[in-house]
N, C-alpha and C positions, 0 to 999 in steps of 0.2 A: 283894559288892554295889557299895564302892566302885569294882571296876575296871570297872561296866556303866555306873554312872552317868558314868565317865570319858569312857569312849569315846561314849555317847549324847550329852553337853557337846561330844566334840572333833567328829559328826557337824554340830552344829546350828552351833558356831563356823564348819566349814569351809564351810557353806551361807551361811552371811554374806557370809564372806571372799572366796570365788569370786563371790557378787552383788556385793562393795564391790569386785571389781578387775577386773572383766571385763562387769557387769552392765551401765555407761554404756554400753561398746559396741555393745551389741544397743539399747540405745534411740539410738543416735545411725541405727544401719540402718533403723530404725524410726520416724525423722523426729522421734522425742521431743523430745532433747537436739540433735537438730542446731546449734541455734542458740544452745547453751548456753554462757556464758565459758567457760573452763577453771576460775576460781576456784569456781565453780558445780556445775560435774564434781566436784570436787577436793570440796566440802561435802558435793554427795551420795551422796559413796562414803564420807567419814567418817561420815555419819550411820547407813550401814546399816555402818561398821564397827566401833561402838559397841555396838552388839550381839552383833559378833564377838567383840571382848573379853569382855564381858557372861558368855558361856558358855564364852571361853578359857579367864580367870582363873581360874576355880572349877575345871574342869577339874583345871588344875597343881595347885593346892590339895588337891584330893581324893583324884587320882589319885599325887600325889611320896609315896614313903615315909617321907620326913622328918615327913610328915604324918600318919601311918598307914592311908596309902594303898598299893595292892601294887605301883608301877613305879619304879624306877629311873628319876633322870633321865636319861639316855639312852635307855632304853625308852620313856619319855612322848613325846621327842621322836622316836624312829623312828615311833611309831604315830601322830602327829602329820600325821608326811608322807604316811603310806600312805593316810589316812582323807583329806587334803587333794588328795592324787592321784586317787583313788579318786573324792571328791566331785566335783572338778574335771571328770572324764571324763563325770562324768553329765550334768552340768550344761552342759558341752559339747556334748553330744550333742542335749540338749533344745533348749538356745537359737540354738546354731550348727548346724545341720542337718548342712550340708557339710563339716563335720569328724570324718570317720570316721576308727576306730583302723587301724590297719597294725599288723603283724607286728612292728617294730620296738617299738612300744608295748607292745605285748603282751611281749615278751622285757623290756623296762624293770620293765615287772611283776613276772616272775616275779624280779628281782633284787631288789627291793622284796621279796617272799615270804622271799624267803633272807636280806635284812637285817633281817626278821622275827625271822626262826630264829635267827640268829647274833648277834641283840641280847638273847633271852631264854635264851643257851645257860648254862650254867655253869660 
């Protein structure tokens, strides 16, 4: 049960994370923030990454074995990346229209898979 709560924590983190570093952008195309300082950008991507912490933290906690959670630090952090890439993609694809995956992407992937594999082997 800890390793679902884990990964459901590092879904909703990475959903932050991608709004706190990427999200300004789409509103600056969007005329939102056009006009915004930078110290202003820089506030309201901390604010939504406050949140990201919020569901990071517990994540580590839950999911590190130290804690009697089932992942190996190193495992926490490959799944980390995958669930961050993975999120990213989508979230890409939603707010930036015109950035479609390529082939290349797709093959980063399947390495990602295999750093899966080779992070949970024995």
């Amino acid at each position: 049960m800890n390793a679902l709560y884990t990964i459901l924590l590092l879904l909703a983190s990475n959903v932050f994370m991608t709004l706190a570093w990427y999200g300004h952008l789409k509103l600056q195309q969007t005329g939102t923030s056009s006009n915004w300082p930078l110290v202003g950008v820089i506030a309201f991507s901390w604010a939504i990454a406050f949140f990201e912490y919020c569901c990071q933290v517990p994540a580590n906690r839950i999911g590190f074995e130290g804690n009697g959670g089932p992942f190996s630090l190193m495992q926490l952090k490959v799944i980390q990346e995958v669930v961050s890439l993975v999120v990213f993609c989508l979230i890409a694809n939603v707010l930036f229209q015109g950035q479609a995956l390529q082939w290349n992407h797709l093959a980063a992937f399947a390495c990602l898979v295999l750093a899966v594999y080779f992070i949970f082997m024995k």
